[in-house]
TIBAZA-442554 format. One record per residue: x, y, z of N, C-alpha, C, O in turn; residue in three letters. Coordinates in steps of 0.2 Angstrom, whole numbers, plus 5000, padded with zeros to 4 digits. Atoms other than C-alpha are relative to their C-alpha. Example, Ala and Ser with C-alpha at 12.3 -4.5 7.8 and 13.67 -1.06 7.14 Angstrom:
# residues 2
500449945000506249785039500450065000500950055003ALA 499649944999506849955036499650055003499950115004SER 
# end
This chain:
# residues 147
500050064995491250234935500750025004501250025001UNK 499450004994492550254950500549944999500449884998UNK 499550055000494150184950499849955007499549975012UNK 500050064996494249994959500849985002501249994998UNK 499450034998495849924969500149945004499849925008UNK 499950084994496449754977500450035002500750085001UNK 499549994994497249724992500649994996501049975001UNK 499550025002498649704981500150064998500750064996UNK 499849935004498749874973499950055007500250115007UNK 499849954996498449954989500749995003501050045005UNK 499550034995499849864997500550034998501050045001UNK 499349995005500849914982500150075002500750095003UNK 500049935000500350094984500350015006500550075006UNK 499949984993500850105002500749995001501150035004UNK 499250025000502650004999500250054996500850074998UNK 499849935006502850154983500350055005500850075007UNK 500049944993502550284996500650025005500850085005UNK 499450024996503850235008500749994996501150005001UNK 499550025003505250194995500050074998500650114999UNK 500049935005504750364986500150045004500450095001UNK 499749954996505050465001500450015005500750065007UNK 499450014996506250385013500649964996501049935000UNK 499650015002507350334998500750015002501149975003UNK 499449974999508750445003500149995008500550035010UNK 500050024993508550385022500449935000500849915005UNK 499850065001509050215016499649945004499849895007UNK 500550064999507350125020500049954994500349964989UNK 499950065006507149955010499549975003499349985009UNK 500450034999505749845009500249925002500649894998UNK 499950114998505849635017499949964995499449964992UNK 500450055003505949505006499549965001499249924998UNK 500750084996504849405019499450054998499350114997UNK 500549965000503149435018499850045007499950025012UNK 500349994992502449535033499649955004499649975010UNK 500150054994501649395042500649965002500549945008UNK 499450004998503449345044500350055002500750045007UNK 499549984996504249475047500350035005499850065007UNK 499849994994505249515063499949955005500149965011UNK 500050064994504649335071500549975000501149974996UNK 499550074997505449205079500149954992500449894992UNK 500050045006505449135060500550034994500850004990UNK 499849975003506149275052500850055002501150094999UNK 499749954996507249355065500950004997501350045000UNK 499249985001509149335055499750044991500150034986UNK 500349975005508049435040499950085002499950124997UNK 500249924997507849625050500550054998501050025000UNK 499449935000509049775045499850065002499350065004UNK 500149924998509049945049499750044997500150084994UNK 500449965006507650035041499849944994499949944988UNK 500150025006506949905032499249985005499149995011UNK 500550004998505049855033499549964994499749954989UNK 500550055003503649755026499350015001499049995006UNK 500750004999501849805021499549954998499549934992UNK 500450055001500349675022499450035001499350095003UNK 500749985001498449685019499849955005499949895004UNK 500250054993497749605036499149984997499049924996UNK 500650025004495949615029499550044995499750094992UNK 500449945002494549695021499549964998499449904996UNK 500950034999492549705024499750064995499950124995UNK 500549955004491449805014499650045006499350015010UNK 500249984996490849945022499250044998498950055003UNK 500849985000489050015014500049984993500549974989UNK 500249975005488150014998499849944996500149894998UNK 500150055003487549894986500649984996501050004993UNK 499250035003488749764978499749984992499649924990UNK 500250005009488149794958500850015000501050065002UNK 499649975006489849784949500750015005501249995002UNK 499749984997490949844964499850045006499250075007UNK 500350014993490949864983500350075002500850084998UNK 499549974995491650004996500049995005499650005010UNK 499850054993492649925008500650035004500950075001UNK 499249984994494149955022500349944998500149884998UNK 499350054999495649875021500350015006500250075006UNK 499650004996496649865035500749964999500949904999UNK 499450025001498349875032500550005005500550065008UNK 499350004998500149845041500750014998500949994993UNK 499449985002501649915041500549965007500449985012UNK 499450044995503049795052500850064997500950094991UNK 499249955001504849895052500349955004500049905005UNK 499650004996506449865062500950074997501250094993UNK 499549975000507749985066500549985005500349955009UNK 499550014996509349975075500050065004499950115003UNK 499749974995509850045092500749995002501049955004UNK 499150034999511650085094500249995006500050035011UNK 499650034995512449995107500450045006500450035012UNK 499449974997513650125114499350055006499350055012UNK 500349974996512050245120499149984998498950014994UNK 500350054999510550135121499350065000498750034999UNK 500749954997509150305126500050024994499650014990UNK 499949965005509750405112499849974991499549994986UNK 500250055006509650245099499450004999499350024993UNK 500350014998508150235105499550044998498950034995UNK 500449925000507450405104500050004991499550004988UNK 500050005006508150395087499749954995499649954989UNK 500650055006507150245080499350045002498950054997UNK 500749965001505550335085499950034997499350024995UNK 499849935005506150495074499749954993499149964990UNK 500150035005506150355061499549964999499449944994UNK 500850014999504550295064499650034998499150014996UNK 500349955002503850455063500250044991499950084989UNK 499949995005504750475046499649954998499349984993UNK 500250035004504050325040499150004999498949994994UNK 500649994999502250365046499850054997499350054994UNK 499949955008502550535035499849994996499450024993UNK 499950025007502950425022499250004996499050024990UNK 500450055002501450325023499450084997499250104991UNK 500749935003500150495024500050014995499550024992UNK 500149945004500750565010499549964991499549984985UNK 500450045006499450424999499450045000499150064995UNK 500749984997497950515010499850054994499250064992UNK 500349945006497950654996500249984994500450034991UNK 500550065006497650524983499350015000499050025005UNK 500849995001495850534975499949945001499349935002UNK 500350075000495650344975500049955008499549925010UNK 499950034995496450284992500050035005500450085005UNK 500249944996495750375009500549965006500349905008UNK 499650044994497250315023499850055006499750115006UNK 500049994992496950335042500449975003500449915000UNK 499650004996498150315054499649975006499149995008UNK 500550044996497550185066500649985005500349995011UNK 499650014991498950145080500849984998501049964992UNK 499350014999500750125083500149935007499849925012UNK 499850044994501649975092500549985001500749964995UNK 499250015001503449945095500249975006499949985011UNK 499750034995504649855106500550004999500749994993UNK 499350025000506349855109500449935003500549925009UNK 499850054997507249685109500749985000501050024997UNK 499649994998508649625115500749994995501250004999UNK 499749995006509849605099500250074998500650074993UNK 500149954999509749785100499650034992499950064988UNK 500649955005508149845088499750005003499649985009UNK 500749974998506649925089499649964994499749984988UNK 500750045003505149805082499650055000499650095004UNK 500649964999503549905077499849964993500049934989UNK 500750015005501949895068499650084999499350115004UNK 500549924999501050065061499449944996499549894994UNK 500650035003499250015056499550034997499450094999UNK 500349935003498050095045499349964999499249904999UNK 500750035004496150085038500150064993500250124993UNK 500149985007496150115021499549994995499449934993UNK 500550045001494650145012500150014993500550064992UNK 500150005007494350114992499449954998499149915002UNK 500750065005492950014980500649954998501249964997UNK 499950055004493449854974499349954998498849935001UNK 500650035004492749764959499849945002500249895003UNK 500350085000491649624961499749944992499549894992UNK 500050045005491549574943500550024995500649994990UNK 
# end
């Protein structure tokens, strides 16, 4: 029988990922959840390199539901990094680097036999406090158990 996962073990898998690879970068995980993090609710919670993965949904995508299903998850990653003040382009350029460090992080689940991650979009803003806000988003597919 194939392994089964909740959205809860992928979420976990994806926060491991990132801790396990950008440890020595000095990423760290939010204590907020990510539906908080980086709003107007959370905004004195952000640091430098810090980020928060959330499970947005997940539908079953074929196959008969005896026992266990296979479905997509769609998952989030929220970040913030800092832009230093003195040279504002270059700050800049360099929360991107780390963005693409952190989207590294995530791939390296894809060759996993259980959990299949794609790469589904990037979104980022720089706000006036001086960080860079982003979201990477992914579909990740596995079985989960139905009884």
């Amino acid at each position: 029988m194939a392994s089964t996962f909740t959205a809860a073990e992928v979420r976990q898998a994806v926060s491991t990922a990132v801790i396990t690879a950008l440890a020595a970068s000095e990423w760290s995980e939010s204590t907020v959840p990510y539906d908080l993090f980086g709003t107007e609710w959370d905004s004195e919670n952000i640091s430098d390199r810090c980020y928060s993965v959330g499970c947005t949904s997940t539908t079953p995508t074929r196959g008969p539901q005896r026992g266990m299903v296979e479905v997509t998850t769609m998952v989030g990653v929220r970040y913030s990094v800092s832009i230093a003040a003195l040279d504002q382009v270059a700050g800049y350029d360099s929360a991107l680097d780390a963005e693409a460090d952190l989207l590294k992080a995530i791939h390296t689940i894809h060759r996993s036999t259980w959990l299949h991650v794609i790469y589904t979009r990037s979104q980022r803003g720089a706000v006036a406090d001086g960080w860079l806000l982003g979201e990477l988003t992914f579909t990740c597919k596995h079985n989960l158990a139905l009884v």
